[in-house]
ZAMARGU-4260 file (C-alpha; in steps of 0.2 Angstrom, whole numbers, plus 5000, padded with zeros to 4 digits):
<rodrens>
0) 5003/4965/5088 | 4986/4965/5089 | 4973/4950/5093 | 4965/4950/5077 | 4985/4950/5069
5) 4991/4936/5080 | 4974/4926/5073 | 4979/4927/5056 | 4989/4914/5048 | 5001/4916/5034
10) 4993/4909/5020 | 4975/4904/5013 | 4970/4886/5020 | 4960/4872/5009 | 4948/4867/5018
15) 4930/4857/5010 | 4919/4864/5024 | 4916/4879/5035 | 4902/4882/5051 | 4900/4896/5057
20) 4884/4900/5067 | 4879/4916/5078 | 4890/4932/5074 | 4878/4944/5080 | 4882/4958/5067
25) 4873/4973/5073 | 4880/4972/5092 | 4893/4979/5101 | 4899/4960/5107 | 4902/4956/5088
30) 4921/4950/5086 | 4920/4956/5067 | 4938/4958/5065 | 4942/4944/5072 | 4931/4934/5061
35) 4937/4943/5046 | 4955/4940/5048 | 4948/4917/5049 | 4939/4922/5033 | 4952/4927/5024
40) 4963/4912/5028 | 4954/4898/5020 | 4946/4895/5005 | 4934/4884/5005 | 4921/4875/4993
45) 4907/4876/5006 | 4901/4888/5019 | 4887/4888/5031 | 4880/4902/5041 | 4872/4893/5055
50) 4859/4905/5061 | 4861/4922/5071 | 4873/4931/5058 | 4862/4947/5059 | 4855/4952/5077
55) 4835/4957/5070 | 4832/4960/5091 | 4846/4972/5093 | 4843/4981/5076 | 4826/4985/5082
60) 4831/4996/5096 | 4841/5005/5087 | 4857/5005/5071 | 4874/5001/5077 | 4883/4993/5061
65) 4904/5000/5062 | 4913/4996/5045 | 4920/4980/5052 | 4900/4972/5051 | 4901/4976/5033
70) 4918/4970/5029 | 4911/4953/5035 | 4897/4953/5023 | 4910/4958/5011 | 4921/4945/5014
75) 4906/4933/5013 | 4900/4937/4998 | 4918/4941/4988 | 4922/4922/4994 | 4902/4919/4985
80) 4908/4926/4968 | 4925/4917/4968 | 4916/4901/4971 | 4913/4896/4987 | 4895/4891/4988
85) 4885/4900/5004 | 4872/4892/5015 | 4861/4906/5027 | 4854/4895/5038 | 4840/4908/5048
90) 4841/4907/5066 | 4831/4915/5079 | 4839/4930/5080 | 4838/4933/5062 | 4821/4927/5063
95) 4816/4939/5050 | 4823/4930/5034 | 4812/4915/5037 | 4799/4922/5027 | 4812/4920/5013
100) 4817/4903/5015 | 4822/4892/5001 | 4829/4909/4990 | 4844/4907/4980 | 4854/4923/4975
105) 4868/4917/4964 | 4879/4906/4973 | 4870/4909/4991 | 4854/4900/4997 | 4843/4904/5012
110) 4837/4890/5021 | 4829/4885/5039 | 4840/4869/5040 | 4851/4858/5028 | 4858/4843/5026
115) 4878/4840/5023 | 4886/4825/5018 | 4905/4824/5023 | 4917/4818/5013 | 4917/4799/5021
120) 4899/4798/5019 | 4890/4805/5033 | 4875/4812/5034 | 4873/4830/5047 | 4857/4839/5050
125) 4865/4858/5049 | 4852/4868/5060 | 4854/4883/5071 | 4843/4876/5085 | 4832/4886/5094
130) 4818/4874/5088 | 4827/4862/5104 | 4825/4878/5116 | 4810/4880/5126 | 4813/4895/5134
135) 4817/4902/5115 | 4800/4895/5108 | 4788/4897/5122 | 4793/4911/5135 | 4800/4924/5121
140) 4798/4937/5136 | 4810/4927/5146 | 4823/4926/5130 | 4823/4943/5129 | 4825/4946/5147
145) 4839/4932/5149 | 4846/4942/5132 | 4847/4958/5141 | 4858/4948/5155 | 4869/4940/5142
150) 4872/4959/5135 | 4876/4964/5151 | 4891/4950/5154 | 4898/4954/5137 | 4900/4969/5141
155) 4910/4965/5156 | 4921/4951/5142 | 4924/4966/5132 | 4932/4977/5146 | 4943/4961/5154
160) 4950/4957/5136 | 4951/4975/5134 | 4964/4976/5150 | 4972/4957/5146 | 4973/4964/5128
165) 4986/4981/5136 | 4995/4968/5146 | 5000/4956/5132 | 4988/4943/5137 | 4977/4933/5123
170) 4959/4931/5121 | 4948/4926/5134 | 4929/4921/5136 | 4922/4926/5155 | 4905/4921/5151
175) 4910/4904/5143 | 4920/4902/5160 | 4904/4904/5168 | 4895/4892/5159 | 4904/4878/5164
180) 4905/4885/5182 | 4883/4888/5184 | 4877/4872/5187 | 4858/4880/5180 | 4867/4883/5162
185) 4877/4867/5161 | 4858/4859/5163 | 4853/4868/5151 | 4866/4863/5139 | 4863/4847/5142
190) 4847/4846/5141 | 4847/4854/5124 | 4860/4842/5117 | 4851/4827/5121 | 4833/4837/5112
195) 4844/4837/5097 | 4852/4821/5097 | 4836/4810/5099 | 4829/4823/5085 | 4844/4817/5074
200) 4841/4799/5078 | 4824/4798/5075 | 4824/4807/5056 | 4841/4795/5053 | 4856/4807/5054
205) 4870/4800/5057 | 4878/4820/5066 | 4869/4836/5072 | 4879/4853/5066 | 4871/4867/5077
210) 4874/4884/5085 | 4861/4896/5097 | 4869/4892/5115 | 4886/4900/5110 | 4895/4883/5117
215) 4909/4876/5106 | 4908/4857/5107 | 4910/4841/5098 | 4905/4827/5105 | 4895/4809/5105
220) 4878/4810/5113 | 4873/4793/5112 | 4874/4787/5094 | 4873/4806/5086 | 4890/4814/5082
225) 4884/4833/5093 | 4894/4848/5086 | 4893/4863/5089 | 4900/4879/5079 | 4900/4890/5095
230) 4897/4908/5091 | 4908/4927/5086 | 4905/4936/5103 | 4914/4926/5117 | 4922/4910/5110
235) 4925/4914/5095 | 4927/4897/5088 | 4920/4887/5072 | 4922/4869/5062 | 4931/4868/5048
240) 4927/4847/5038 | 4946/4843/5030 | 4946/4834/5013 | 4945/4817/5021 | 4930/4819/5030
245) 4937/4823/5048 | 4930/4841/5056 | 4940/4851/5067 | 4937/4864/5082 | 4942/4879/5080
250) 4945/4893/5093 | 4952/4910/5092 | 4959/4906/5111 | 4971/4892/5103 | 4974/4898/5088
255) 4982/4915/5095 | 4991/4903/5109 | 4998/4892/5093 | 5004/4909/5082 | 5014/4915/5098
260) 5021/4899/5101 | 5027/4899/5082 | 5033/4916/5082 | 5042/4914/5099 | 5052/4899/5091
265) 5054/4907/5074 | 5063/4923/5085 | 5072/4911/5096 | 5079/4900/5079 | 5083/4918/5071
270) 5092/4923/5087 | 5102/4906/5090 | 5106/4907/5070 | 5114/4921/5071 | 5124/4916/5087
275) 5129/4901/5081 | 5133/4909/5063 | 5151/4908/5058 | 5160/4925/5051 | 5158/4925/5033
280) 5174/4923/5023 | 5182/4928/5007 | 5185/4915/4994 | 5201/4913/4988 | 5206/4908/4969
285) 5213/4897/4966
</rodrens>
C-alpha cells in the first residue's frame, strides 16, 4: 500500500473550511499525490490557497510539471464548479499573480490577503506572510540563495522517504526535524510569529491564518490565535475549520500513523471473528 493510499480516507468529509498554503507545483519536492488523495476526501464550502501553490522562481529555470501538478489544479477547480468557493491568496513564490489581484473567475477569487470569519464569530487575517520576512523583502539575493539550500535538503527528504517508503515506514520530514533542532531557524520562526501577531493586534483580528516558513503550528502568541497551514513538500500538513468554529491540524504524518492503526485493528477483529466464530449449522423444521 502506498503513502498516498494509506492517506486516504474512506469517505468524503464535511468540513466548512480548508487552508492550504505552499504546494510548490512546478518542483520536484511537490507532494501532489499526496495532496490530491486530502482533496478528494472532504468537501467543503470554502477553500483558501494561502500563497506559494505555483513556484514562479522554479518555473523560470526551467518546466517541470508531471501529471500529478495538473491533477491538483484539476482537483481544485472540479471542487470550484461543484460549489466550493476558492480563495488564491498570492504569495511570494507566486509573485506573479499580484498584478491580478482582486480577479474573480467564476467561483475562485485572487486576492493578496483575506479576512475569514469562523463559524463562532472570529475574525482571521488569512495571509501568506512573506510581508513578516525581512530576508524575503529586503535581501531577495539571500532568498534565493537560502532557496537553493532548502532544494538541496529536500532532495535528501525525498531519498530518506524513498528508503523508509521500501521498508514499510510512514512519511517523514528531515528538514522539519531540523527546524526544531537549528537554533538560527527556530529564531527565525519566532521572530516571524511575533511580526504577524502584533500586526493582527494592531489592525483588530482576533487570529492570524498564514503559510511561507513551511512550519505547521497553532498556537497563542500573546492575544492572537497564530496558525499556521504549514506547506506540501515536507510536512505535509493543513487546517481544516469544523462546523462549530474549532480548526484542526492536519498532518499527513498522523493521519497515515491513524489509517494503519485502523486497518491493523480492523485485520486483527477479522482474524479474531473468525476464530471465535462458531461452525455454521443447519436448521432443522420443525
Amino acid at each position: 500500500m502506498t503513502h498516498a493510499e494509506l492517506a486516504r480516507p474512506s469517505r468524503k468529509q464535511r468540513v466548512r473550511t480548508l487552508w492550504i498554503s505552499d504546494v510548490h507545483l512546478g518542483t520536484r519536492g511537490c507532494q501532489a499525490e499526496h495532496l490530491s488523495q486530502f482533496l478528494k476526501a472532504f468537501q467543503a464550502d470554502r477553500i483558501y490557497l494561502v500563497g506559494d501553490i505555483i513556484d514562479g522562481w522554479k518555473l523560470r529555470g526551467g518546466i517541470y510539471w508531471p501529471q500529478a501538478h495538473t491533477n491538483v489544479i484539476r482537483r481544485l477547480l472540479t471542487m470550484s464548479k461543484r460549489g466550493t468557493e476558492v480563495i488564491y491568496v498570492t504569495g511570494n513564490h507566486d509573485e506573479f499573480l499580484r498584478r491580478y489581484s482582486k480577479l474573480i473567475l467564476g467561483n475562485i477569487q485572487l486576492v493578496d490577503e483575506a479576512e475569514h470569519l469562523t463559524a463562532d464569530g472570529r475574525r482571521l487575517l488569512v495571509i501568506h506572510g512573506d510581508q513578516f520576512d525581512v530576508i524575503t523583502r529586503y535581501h531577495r539575493w539571500l532568498a534565493f540563495l537560502g532557496d537553493r539550500a532548502y532544494e538541496f535538503t529536500l532532495v535528501l527528504n525525498r531519498w530518506l522517504n524513498h528508503w523508509r517508503a521500501r521498508y514499510g515506514y510512514g512519511y517523514w520530514s528531515l528538514s522539519a526535524y531540523l527546524k526544531h533542532k537549528v537554533k538560527g531557524a527556530v529564531n527565525f520562526i519566532s521572530d516571524f510569529e511575533d511580526a504577524i501577531a502584533h500586526e493582527c493586534t494592531r489592525r483588530g483580528f482576533h487570529g492570524v491564518v498564514c503559510g511561507h516558513i513551511h512550519h505547521a503550528e497553532i498556537r497563542q502568541v500573546g492575544e492572537v490565535e497564530y496558525l499556521n497551514c504549514g506547506d506540501w513538500v515536507e510536512s505535509c500538513s493543513a487546517l481544516i475549520e469544523h462546523w462549530d468554529g474549532s480548526i484542526e491540524l492536519y498532518r499527513l504524518a498522523e493521519g497515515q500513523a491513524r489509517e494503519r492503526e485502523r486497518l491493523g485493528a480492523a485485520q486483527d477483529g477479522g482474524s479474531l471473528g473468525r476464530c471465535a466464530a462458531p461452525r455454521p449449522t443447519r436448521c432443522r423444521k420443525p
